[in-house]
C-alpha positions as CSV (number, residue, x, y, z in Angstrom):
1,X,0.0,0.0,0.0
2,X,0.6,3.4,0.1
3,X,3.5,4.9,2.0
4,X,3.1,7.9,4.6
5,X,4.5,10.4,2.0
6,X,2.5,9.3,-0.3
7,X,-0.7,8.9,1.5
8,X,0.0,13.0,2.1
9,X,0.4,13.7,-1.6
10,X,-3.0,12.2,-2.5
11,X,-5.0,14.4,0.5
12,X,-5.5,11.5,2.8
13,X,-3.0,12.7,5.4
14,X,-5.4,15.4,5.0
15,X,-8.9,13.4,5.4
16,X,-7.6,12.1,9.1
17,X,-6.3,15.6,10.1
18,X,-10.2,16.4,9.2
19,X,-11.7,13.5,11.6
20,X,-13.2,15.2,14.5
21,X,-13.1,12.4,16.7
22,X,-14.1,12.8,20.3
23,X,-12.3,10.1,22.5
24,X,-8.6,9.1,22.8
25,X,-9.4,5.6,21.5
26,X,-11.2,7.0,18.2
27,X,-8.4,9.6,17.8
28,X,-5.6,6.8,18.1
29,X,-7.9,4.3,15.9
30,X,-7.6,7.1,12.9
31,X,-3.8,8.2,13.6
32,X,-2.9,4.4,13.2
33,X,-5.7,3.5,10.3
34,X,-4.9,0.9,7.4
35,X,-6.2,-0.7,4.4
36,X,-7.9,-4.1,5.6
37,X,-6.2,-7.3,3.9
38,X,-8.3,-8.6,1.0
39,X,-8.8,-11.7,3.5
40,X,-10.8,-9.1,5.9
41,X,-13.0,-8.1,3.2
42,X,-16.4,-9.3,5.0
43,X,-15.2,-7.0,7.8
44,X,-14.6,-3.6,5.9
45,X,-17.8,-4.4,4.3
46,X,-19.7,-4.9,7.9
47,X,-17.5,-1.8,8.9
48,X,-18.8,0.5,6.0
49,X,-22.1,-0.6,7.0
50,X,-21.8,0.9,10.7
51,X,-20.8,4.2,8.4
52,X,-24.1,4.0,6.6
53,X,-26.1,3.6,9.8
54,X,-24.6,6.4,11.4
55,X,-24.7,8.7,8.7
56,X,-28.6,7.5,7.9
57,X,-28.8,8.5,12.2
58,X,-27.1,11.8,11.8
59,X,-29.1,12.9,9.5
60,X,-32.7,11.9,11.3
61,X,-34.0,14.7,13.4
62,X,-34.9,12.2,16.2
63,X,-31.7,11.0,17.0
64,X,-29.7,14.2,17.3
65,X,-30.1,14.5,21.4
66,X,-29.0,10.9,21.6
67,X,-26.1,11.3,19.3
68,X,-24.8,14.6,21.4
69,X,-25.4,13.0,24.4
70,X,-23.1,10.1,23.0
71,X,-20.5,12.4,21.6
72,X,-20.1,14.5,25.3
73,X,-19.5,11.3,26.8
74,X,-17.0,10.4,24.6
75,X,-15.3,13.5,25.4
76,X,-14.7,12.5,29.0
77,X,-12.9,9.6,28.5
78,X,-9.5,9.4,29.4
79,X,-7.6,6.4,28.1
80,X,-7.0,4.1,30.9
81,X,-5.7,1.0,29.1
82,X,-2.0,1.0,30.8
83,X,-4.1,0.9,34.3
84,X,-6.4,-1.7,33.5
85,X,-3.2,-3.5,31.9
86,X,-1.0,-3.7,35.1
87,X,-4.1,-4.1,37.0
88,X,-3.1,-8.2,35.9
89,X,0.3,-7.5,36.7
90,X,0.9,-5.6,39.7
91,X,-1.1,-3.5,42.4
92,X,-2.4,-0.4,41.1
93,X,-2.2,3.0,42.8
94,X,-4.5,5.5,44.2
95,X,-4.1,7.5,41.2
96,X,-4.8,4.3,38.8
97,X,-7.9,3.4,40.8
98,X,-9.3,7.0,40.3
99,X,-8.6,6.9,36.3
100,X,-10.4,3.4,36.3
101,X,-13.2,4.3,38.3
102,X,-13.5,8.3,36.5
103,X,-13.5,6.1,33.4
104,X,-16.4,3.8,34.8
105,X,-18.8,6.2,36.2
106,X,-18.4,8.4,32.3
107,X,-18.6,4.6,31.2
108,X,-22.2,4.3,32.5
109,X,-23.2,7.9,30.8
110,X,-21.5,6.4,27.5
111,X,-23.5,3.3,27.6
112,X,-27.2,4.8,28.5
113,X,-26.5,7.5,25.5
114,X,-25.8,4.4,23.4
115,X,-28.6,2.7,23.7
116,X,-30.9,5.3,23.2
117,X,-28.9,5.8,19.2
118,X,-31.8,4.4,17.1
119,X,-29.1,2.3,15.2
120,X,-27.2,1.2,17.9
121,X,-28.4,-2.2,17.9
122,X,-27.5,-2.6,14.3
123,X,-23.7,-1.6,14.5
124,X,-21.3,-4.5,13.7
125,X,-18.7,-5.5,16.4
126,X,-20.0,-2.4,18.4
127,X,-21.3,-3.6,21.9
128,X,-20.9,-0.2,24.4
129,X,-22.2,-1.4,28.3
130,X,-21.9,-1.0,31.3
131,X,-19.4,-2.4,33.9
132,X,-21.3,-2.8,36.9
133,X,-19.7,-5.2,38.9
134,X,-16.0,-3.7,37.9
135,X,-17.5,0.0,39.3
136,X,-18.6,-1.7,42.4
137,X,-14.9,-3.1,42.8
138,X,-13.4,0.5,42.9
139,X,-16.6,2.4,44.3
140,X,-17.8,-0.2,47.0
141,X,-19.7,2.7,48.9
142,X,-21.9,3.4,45.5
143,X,-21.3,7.6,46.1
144,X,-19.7,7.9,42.6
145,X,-18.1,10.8,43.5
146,X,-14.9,12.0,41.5
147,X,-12.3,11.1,44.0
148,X,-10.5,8.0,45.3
149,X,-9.4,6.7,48.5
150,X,-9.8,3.2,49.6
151,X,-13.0,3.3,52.0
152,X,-13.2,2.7,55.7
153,X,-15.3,0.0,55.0
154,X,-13.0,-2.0,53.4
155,X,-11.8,-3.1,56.4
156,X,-11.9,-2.9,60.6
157,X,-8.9,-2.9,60.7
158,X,-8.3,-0.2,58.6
159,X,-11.6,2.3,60.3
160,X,-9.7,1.4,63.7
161,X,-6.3,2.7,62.4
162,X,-7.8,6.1,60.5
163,X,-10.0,6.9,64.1
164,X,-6.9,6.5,66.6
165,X,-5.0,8.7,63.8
166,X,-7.9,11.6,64.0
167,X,-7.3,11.1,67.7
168,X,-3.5,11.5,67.9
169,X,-3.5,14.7,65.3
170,X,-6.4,16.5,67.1
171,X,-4.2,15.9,70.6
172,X,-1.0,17.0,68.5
173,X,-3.1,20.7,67.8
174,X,-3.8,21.9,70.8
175,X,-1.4,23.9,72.1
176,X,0.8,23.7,74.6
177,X,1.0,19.8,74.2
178,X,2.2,17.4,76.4
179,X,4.3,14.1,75.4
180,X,4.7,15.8,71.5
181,X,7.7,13.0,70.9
182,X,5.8,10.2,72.0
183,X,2.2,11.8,69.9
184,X,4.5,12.2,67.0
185,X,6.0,8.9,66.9
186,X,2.8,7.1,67.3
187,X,1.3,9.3,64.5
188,X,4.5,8.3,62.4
189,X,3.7,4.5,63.8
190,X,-0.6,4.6,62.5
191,X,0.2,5.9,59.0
192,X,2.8,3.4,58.2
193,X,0.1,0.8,59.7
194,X,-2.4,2.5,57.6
195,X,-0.1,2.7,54.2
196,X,0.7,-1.1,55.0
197,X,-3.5,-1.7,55.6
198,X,-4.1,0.4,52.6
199,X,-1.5,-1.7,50.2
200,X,-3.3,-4.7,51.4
201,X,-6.4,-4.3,50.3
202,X,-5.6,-2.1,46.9
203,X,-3.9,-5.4,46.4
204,X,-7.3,-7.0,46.9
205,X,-9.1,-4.8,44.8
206,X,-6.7,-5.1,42.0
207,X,-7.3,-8.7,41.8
208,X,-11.0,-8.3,41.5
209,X,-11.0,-5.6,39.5
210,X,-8.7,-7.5,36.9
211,X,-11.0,-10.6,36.3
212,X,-13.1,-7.4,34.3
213,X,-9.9,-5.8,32.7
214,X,-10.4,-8.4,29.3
215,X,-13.9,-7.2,29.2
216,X,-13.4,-3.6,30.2
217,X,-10.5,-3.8,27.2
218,X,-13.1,-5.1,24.7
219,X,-15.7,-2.2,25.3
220,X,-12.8,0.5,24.6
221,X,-11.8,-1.4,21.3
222,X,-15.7,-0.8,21.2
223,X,-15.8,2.8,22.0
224,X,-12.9,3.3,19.9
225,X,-14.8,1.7,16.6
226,X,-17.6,3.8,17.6
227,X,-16.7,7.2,17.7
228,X,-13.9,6.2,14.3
229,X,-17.3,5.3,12.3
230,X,-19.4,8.2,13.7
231,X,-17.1,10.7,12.6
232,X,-16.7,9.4,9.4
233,X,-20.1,9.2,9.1
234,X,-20.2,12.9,10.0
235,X,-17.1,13.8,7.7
236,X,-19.4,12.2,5.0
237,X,-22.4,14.1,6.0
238,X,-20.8,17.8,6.2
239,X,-18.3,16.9,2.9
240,X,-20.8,14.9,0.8
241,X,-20.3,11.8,-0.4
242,X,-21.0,7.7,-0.4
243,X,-20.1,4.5,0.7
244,X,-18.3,2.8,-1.9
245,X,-19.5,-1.1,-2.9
246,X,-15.7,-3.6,-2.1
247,X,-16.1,-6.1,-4.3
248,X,-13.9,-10.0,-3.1
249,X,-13.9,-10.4,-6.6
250,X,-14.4,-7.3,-8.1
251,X,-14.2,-6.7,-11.8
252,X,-14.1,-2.9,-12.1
253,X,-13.3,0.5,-10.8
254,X,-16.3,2.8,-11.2
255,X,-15.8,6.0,-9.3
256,X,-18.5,8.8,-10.4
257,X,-18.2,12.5,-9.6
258,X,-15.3,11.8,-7.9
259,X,-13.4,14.7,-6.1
260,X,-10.5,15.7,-3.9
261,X,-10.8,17.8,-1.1
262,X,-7.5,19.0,-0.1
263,X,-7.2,19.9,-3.7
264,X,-10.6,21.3,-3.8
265,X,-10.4,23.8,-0.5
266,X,-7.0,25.1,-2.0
267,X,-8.8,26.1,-5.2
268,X,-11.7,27.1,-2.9
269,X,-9.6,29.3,-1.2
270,X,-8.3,31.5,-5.0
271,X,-11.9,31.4,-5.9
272,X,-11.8,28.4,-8.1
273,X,-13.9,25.5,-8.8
274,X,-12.8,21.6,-8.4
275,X,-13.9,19.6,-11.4
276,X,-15.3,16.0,-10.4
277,X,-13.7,13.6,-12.5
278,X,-15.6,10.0,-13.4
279,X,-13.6,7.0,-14.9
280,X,-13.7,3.0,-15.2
281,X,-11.2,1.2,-15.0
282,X,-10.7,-2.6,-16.4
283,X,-8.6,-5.3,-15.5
284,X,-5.3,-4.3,-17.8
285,X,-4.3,-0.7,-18.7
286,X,-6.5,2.7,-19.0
287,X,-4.1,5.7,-20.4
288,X,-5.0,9.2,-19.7
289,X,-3.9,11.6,-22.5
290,X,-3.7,15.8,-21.9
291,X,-1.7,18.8,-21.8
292,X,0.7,19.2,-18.7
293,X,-1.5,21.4,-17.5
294,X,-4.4,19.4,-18.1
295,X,-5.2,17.9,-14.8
296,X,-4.0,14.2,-15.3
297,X,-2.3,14.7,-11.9
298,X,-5.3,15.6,-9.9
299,X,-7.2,12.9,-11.7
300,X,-4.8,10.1,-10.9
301,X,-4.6,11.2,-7.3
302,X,-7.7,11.8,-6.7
303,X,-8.8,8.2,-8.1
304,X,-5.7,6.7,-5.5
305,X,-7.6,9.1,-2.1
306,X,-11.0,7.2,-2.9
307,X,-10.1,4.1,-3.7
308,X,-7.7,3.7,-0.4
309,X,-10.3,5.3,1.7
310,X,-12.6,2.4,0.7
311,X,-10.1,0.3,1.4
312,X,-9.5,2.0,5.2
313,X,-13.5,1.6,5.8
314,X,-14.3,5.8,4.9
315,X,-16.9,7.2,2.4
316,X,-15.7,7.9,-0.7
317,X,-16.0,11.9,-1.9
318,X,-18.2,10.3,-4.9
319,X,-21.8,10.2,-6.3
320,X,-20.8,6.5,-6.6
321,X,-18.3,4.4,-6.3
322,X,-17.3,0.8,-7.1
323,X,-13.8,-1.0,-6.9
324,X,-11.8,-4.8,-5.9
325,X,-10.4,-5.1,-2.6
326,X,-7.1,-4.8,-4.0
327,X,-4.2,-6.5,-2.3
328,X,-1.5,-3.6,-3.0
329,X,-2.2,0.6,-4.3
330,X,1.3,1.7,-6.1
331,X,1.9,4.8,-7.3
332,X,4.5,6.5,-9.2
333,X,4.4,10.5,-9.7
334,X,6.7,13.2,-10.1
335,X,6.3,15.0,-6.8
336,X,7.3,12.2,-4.7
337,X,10.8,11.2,-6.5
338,X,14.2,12.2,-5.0
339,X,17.7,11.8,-6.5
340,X,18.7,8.5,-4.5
341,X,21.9,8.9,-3.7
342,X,22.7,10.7,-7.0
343,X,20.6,9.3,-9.3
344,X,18.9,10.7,-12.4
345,X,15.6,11.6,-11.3
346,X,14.6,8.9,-14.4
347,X,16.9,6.7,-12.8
348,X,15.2,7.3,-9.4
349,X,12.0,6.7,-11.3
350,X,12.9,3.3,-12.5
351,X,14.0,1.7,-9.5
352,X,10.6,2.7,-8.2
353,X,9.1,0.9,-11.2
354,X,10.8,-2.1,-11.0
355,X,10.2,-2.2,-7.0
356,X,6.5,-2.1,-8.1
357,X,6.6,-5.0,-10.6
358,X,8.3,-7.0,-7.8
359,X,5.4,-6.1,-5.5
360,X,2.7,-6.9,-7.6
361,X,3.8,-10.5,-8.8
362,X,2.8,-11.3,-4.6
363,X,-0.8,-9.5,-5.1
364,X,-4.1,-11.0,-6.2
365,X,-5.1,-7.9,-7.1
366,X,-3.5,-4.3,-7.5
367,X,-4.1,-1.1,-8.5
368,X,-1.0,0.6,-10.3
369,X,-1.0,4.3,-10.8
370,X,1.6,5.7,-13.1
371,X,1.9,9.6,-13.6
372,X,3.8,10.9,-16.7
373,X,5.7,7.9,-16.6
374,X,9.0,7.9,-18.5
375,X,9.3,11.5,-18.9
376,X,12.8,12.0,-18.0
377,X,14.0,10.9,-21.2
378,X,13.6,11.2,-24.6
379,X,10.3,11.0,-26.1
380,X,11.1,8.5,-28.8
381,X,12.5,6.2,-25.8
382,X,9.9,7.5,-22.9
383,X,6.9,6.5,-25.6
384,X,8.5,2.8,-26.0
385,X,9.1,2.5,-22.2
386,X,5.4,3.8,-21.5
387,X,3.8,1.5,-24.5
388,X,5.8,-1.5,-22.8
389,X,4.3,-0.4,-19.5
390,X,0.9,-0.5,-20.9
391,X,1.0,-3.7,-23.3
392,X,2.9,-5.4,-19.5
393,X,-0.2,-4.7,-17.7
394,X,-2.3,-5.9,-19.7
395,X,-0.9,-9.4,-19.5
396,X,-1.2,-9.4,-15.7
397,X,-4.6,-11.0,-14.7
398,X,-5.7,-9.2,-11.6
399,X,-3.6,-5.6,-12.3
400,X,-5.6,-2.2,-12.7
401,X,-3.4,0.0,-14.3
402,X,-3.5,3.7,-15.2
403,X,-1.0,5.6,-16.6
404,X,-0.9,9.1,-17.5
405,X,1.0,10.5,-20.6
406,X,1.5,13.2,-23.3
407,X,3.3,10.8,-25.8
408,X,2.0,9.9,-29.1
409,X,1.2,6.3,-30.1
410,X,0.7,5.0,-26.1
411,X,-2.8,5.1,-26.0
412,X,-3.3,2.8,-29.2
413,X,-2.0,-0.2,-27.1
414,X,-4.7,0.0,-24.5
415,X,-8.2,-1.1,-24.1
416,X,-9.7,2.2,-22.6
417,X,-8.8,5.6,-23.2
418,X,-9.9,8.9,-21.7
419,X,-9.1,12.6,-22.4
420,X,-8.4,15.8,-20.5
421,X,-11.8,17.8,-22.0
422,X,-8.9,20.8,-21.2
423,X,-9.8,24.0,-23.5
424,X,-12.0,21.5,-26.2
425,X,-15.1,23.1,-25.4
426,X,-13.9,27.0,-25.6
427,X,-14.9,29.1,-28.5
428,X,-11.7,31.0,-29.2
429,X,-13.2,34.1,-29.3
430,X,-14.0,33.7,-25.6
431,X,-10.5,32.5,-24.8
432,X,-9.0,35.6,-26.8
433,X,-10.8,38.3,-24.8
434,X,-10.7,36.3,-21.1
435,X,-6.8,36.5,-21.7
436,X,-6.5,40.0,-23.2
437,X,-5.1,41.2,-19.8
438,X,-1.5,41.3,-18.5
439,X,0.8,38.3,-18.2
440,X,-0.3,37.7,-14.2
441,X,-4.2,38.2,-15.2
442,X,-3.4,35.4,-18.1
443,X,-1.7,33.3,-15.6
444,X,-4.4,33.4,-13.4
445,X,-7.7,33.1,-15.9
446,X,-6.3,30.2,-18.1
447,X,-6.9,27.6,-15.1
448,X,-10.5,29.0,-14.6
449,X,-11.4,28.1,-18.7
450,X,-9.5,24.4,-18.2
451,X,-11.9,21.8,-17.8
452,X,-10.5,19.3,-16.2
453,X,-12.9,16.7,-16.5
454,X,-12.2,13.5,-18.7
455,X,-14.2,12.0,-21.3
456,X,-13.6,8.3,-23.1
457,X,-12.3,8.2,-26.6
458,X,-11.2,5.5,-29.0
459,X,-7.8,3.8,-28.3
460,X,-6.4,5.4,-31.6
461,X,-7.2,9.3,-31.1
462,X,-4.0,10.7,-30.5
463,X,-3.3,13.2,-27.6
464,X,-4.8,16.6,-27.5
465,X,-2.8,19.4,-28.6
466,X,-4.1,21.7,-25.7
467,X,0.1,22.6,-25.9
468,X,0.6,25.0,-28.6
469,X,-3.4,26.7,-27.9
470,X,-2.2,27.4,-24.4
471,X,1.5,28.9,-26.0
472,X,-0.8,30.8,-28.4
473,X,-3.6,32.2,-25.4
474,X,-0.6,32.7,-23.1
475,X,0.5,35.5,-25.8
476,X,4.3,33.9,-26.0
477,X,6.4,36.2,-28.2
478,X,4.9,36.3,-31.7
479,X,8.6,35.9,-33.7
480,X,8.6,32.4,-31.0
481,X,4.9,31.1,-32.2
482,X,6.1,31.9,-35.9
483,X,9.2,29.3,-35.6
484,X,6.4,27.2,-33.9
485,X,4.0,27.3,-36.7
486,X,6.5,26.1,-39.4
487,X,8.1,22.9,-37.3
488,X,4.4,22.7,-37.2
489,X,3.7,22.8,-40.2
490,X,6.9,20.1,-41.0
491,X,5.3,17.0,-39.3
């Protein structure tokens, strides 16, 4: 799967940063999220299910009380798992005891909100109850108060030590005081017999309380599914989007009205607009043809966010959205190459590629994502390497591949085919006066007249030639366009 760097690239560093989760065991659950292993595929399928149900909940008047009720309670946990760990160890301390039973009492809030969440019942591997009988162990006297000190009726012994201790420090202040040494020694003498008295029986209640700590450790993996699912469930709600349909044996990738929303808030935020992109993939190679500037980029990232979000259990930022449960995600782009100890950055490239075919001859299935492949050499050599690439996966049952390019003669060697729509659909007359400004206005308005949608064409429709219109709309130097026109004119 994806790396941490690349995981960033493609925005879904940025989707967790997003998750507004509410307890320390959601939060953790997110920081530490993976694909699930195409042998776990029942699971992320039961687990984007719990996403429906909240997200069906969220948005139902009705159950808005419950599920705010549920959220504040989450918010008062404090993670308590190294206690109730040690508690099947060693003897835990006064401190430990209040955690655990702080944790208890906000347990029994948790658990009544719960139940009252209409789909609560429904959830998959999400049981949130009640630990009675643990409470009782660490709050014997029932006050559930905030605090913790181990009761005087825990033991006789332990009430007869505490009284003859209030006795000998109200004698100790009054004033003058007779026999002081012998009243401060016996103090010294009842609160080593009380410390001793007060070991004993924590010792006690440790080993009580850990015949629940299994149980007590099962409802936080609980909790901690919970509030993951509920705020993906409310990332989906206040974002938009769907839950995607994992397939064992899945066939195709069908993502509709697909977008990115890293990418889309930063174009938000200069005023622009994100295009959704739609595409199918088919076992073998797709090839996306365009201008540099045409949005390939976006489109093969954005396709690699949705499907590994799928894959982690999230809605997909689609109108819908169908894929595999691929084994491996590999991805090869421009911004995430570095020299490798002095390589080319098309040597660098290559050893990525090759690292991929390794990985991939292990997988059932895979999804392989190749951006501009090749374009650090020549572009007689680059198109040979990238048609190679293509015709390769094609011959590899089980391997989705896409692969961007602006070379000639690549796409002819694939079965599917899509398009940058780029400036197609612009009269030139409209282009002509929205760039009539300044070289910055230019700069800025081009990107606002790209579409960067993609539409399917035949196999054998060469690239767009969005390259020279953008030269022309950009004004570069007449004398320049004039050389242009004739090399042109040449081929």
């Amino acid at each position: 799967m994806l790396d941490k760097q690349q995981q960033a690239a493609i925005g879904f560093a940025y989707i967790i940063e997003n998750l507004q989760t509410c307890s320390p065991f959601g939060e953790e659950l997110a920081r530490h999220t993976n694909a699930y292993p195409c042998e776990e595929n029942a699971r992320l399928c039961r687990e984007l299910e719990n996403v429906r149900l909240l997200a069906e909940t969220i948005r139902s008047d009705a159950a808005r009380e419950a599920l705010s009720a549920a959220e504040r309670a989450l918010m008062q946990l404090k993670d308590v798992r190294r206690s109730v760990a040690r508690s099947r160890e060693m003897t835990l301390t006064d401190v430990e005891f209040f955690e655990i039973k702080r944790f208890l009492i906000k347990l029994d809030a948790l658990a009544e909100a719960f139940s009252k969440i209409p789909c609560g019942e429904r959830l998959n591997e999400i049981d949130i109850h009640p630990l009675p009988h643990a409470l009782s162990i660490v709050d014997p006297d029932g006050m559930r108060a905030m605090t913790f000190r181990v009761s005087d009726s825990a033991s006789a012994e332990l009430a007869k030590i505490r009284r003859e201790r209030k006795r000998v420090d109200a004698e100790l202040r009054r004033d003058p005081v007779e026999g002081r040494d012998a009243l401060e020694a016996e103090r010294t003498l009842l609160a080593a017999r009380e410390e001793s008295e007060e070991l004993r029986i924590r010792t006690e209640m440790t080993r009580a309380f850990a015949a629940y700590s299994n149980e007590a450790e099962q409802v936080i993996k609980c909790i901690a599914r919970f509030d993951f699912a509920l705020a993906k469930a409310r990332l989906m709600c206040s974002r938009g989007g769907s839950i995607p349909k994992v397939y064992a044996n899945g066939q195709r990738v069908l993502l509709n009205e697909m977008i990115n929303p890293q990418t889309a808030d930063a174009l938000h935020s200069s005023g622009r607009k994100f295009t959704p992109v739609s595409i199918e993939l088919l076992s073998g190679s797709t090839v996306i043809t365009g201008a540099n500037m045409g949005g390939k980029s976006v489109a093969v990232k954005t396709l690699a966010l949705n499907v590994l979000l799928a894959l982690c259990g999230f809605p997909v930022f689609c109108g819908e959205a169908e894929l595999p449960h691929f084994a491996g995600i590999h991805l090869l782009c421009e911004d995430m190459e570095d020299s490798l100890g002095g390589l080319s950055s098309f040597g660098g490239e290559m050893i990525r590629f090759d690292g991929i075919l390794s990985e991939i001859k292990t997988e059932s299935t895979a999804l392989v994502l190749l951006d501009e492949f090749a374009r650090g050499t020549n572009p007689h050599e680059g198109a040979a390497l990238v048609r190679a690439a293509v015709k390769y996966f094609n011959n590899r049952r089980g391997c989705f591949a896409l692969i961007t390019t602006h070379f000639d003669d690549v796409a002819c060697c694939a079965p599917m085919h899509y398009q940058v729509i780029g400036l197609k659909n612009v009269e030139p007359a409209v282009l002509d006066a929205a760039l009539a400004g300044n070289d910055a206005s230019r700069a800025s308005v081009l990107p606002k007249l790209m579409d960067y949608g993609l539409y399917r064409v035949a196999s054998d429709v060469n690239p767009p030639r969005d390259a020279l219109a953008i030269c022309r709309a950009m004004r570069v130097s007449d004398e320049f366009m004039r050389c242009v026109n004739a090399e042109e004119t040449k081929q």
